[in-house]
C-alpha positions in Angstrom: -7.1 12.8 3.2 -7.7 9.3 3.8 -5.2 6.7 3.0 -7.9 4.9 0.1 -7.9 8.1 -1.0 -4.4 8.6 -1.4 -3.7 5.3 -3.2 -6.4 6.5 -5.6 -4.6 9.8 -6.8 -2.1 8.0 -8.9 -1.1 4.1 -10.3 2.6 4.0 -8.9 4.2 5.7 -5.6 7.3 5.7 -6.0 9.5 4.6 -3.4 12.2 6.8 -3.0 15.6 6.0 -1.0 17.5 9.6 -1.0 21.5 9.6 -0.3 22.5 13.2 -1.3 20.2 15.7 -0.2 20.9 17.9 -3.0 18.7 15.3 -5.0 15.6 15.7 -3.1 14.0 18.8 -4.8 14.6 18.0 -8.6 13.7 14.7 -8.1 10.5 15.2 -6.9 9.8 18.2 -9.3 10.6 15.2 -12.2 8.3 12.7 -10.7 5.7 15.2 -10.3 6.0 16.5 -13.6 5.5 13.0 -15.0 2.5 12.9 -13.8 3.1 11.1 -10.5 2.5 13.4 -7.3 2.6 11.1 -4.3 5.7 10.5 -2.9 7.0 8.0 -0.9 10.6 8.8 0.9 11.7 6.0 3.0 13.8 6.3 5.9 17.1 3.7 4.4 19.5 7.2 5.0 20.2 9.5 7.1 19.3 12.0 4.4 15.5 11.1 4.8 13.9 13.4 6.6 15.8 16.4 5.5 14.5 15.4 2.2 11.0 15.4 3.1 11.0 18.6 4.3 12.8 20.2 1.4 10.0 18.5 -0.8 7.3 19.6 1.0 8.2 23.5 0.5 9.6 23.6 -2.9 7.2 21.2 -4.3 3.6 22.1 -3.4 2.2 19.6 -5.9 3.7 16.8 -4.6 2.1 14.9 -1.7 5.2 13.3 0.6 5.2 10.8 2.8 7.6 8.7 4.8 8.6 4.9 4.2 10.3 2.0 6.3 8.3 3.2 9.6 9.3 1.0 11.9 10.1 2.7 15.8 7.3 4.4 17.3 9.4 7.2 17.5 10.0 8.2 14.1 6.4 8.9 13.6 6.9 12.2 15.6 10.6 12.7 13.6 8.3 12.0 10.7 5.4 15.0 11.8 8.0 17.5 12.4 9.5 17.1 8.6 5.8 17.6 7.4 5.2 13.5 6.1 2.0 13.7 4.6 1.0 9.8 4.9 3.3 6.6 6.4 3.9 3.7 5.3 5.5 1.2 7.3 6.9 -2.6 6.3 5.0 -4.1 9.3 2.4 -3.5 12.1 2.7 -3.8 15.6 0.6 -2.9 18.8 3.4 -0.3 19.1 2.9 1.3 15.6 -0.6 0.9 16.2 -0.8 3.1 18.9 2.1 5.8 17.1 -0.1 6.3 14.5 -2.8 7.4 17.0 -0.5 10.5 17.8 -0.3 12.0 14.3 -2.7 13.9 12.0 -1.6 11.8 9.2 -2.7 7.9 7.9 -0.2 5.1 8.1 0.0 2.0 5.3 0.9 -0.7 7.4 2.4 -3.5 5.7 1.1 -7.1 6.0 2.3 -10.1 4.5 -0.2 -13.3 5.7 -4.0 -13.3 6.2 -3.4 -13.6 10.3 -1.4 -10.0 10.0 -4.5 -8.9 8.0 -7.0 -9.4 10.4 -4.6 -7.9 13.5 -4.3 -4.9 10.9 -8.4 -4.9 10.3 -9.0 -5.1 13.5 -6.8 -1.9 14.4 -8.9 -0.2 11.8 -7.0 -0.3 8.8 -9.2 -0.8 5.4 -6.2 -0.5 3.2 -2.4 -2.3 3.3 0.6 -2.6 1.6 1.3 -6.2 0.8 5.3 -6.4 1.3 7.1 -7.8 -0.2 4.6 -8.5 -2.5 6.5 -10.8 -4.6 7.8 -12.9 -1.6 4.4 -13.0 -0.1 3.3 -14.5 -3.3 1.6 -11.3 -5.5 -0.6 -12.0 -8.0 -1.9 -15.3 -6.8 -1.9 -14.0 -2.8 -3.6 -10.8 -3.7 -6.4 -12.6 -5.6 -6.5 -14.9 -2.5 -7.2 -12.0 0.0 -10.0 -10.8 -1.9 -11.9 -13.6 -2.0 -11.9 -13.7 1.5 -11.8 -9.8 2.2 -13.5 -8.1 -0.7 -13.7 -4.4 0.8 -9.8 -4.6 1.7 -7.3 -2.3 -0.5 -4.2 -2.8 -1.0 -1.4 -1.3 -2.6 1.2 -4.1 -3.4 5.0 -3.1 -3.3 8.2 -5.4 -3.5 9.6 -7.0 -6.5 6.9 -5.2 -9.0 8.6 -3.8 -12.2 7.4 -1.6 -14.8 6.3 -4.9 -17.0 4.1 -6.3 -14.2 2.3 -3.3 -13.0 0.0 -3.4 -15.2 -1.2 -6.5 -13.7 -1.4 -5.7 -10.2 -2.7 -3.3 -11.0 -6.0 -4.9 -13.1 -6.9 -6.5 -9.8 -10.4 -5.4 -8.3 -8.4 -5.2 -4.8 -5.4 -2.7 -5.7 -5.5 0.9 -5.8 -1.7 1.4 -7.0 1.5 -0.6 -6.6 4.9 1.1 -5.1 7.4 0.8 -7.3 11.5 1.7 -7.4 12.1 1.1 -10.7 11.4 4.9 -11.4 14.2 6.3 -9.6 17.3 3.9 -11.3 20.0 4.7 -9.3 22.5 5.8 -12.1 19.5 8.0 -13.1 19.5 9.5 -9.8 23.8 9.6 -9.1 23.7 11.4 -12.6 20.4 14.0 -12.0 19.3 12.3 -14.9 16.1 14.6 -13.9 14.4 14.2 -17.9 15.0 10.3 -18.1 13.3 10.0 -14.2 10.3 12.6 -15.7 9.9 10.0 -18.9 9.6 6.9 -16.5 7.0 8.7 -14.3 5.0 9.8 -17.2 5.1 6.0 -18.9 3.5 4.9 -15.2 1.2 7.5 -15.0 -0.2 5.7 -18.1 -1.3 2.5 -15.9 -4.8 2.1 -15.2 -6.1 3.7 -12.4 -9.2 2.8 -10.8 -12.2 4.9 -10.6 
């Protein structure tokens, strides 16, 4: 799979910081069952990649991938887990060049028209705009696609359950990233049903055809 592709399978990915591994597996099983099956698992612990992995074989109906790329060298720590996509906060020549050696596609992030063309240029048709609030969201995405009109984007940073929706009615966004599904005293008390309600109010959100 492509990475359009990817952003097109559901309206939110959520972005997923794991601290106690033993979380990993019902998590994802309560994100999946709310209707939301890509994953994103970003490396902010040292629980990450463990995580990923136990995902990947107890939850065939997610699809995983890794977050907060940003050594060259966790791209092969990220193959050997089983990541299923990337998705890193920047792009360098560096990163560039580590996402050459893997089977999967990297989101790079981008957060100013000059980083968009350096990430066109290196062949990438679709970004994450982070943080998207910072970078100016609404007003900076509608921006872009006046200028780059066959550039996706899946916008991430800042965007809460109430805004989503408008995000995501721009012609140039495939899905936002979101955190706001995985609240973090949801998650400390395996709150698993309350998680599974969020991700099935998302999955509610427009998607594009």
């Amino acid at each position: 799979m492509n990475i359009r592709d990817i952003l097109k399978l559901a309206p939110v990915i959520p972005v997923i910081t794991i601290h106690d591994l033993a979380h990993a597996v019902p998590l994802a099983e309560a994100l999946v069952g709310g209707g939301l099956r890509v994953l994103e698992v970003t490396l902010r612990s040292p629980q990450a990649l463990a995580a990923i992995t136990a995902m990947r074989k107890a939850v065939p109906g997610a699809l995983v991938g890794v977050g907060t790329l940003s050594r060259p060298e966790q791209f092969a720590q990220a193959d050997a887990a089983g990541a299923q996509f990337g998705v890193s906060p920047g792009l360098t020549p560096a990163l560039v060049a580590a996402a050459g050696t893997v089977s999967w596609p990297l989101l790079p992030g981008i957060m100013t028209p000059s980083e968009l063309i350096a990430a066109r240029a290196a062949g990438f048709s679709a970004c994450k705009l982070f943080p998207a609030q910072q970078a100016g969201g609404i007003g900076m995405l509608k921006a872009l696609h006046a200028v780059f009109p066959d550039q996706l984007f899946c916008p991430t940073g800042g965007i809460s359950r109430q805004t989503a929706g408008d995000y995501l009615a721009l012609p140039n966004v495939a899905c936002v990233g979101g955190s706001w599904l995985v609240p973090a005293e949801a998650l400390a008390a395996g709150d698993w049903a309350a998680i599974r309600a969020l991700a099935a109010d998302a999955a509610t959100l427009a998607v594009k055809p």
